[in-house]
N, C-alpha and C positions, 0 to 999 in steps of 0.2 A: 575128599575126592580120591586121595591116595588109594583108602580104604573101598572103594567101591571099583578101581581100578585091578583091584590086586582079589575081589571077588572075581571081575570076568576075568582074569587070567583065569584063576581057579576053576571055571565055568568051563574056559577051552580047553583045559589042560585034562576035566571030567569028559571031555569030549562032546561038551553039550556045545548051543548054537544061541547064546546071550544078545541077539539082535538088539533087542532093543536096549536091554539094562548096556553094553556097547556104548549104541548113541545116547545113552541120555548123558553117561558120562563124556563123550566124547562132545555135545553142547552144553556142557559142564563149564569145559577146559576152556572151549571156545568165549563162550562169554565172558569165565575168568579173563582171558589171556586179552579177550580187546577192553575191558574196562580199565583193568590195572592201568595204564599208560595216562588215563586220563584221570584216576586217585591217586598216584605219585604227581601228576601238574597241580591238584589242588592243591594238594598236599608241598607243594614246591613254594607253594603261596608264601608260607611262614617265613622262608629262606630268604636271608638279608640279600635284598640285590646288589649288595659292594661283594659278594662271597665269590670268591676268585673261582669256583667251581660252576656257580650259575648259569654261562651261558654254555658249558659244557651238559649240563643235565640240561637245558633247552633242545639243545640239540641231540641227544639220543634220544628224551623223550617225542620230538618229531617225528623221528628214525622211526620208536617202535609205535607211533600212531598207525604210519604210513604203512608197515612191515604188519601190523596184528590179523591174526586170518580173519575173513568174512567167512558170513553162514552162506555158504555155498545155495544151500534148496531155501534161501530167503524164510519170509511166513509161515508159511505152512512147515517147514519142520521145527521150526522153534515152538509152533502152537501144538506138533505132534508129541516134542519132548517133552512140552510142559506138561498133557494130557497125562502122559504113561508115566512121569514123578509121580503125580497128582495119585494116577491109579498105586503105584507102588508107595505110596506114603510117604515120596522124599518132596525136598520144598524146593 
């Protein structure tokens, strides 16, 4: 993600107009950034519930459920992003 990040800077900085390669990263990020909260809970799973940190990681991870962005344009851009990966050969 870094790396496809640090192309459209390059893209802007050629003075070109990376629309779409933009948003595909940019529902990239998005999906990263709401799933993570819920693979660190699974992942919390393993974590002895006597661990004096537990209900501390309970509670941020709550925080960053609540706090994770939504896909603002719903369906239809998440089917548009997938479309133009798909076209440009990313997954």
């Amino acid at each position: 993600m870094r790396r496809m990040s640090v192309s459209v800077a390059g893209m802007l900085q050629a003075g070109k107009e990376p629309v779409v390669e933009a948003s595909i990263v940019k529902d990239i990020g998005t999906v990263w950034e709401q799933q993570l909260p819920h693979r660190v809970r699974d992942l919390a799973a393993f974590v002895d519930a006597d661990a004096t940190n537990h209900e501390t990681l309970e509670n941020q991870l709550s925080f960053a459920i609540k706090t994770a962005p939504s896909s603002h344009s719903g369906r239809h851009h998440r089917g548009a992003a997938r479309h133009h990966r798909a076209r440009l050969g990313l997954r």
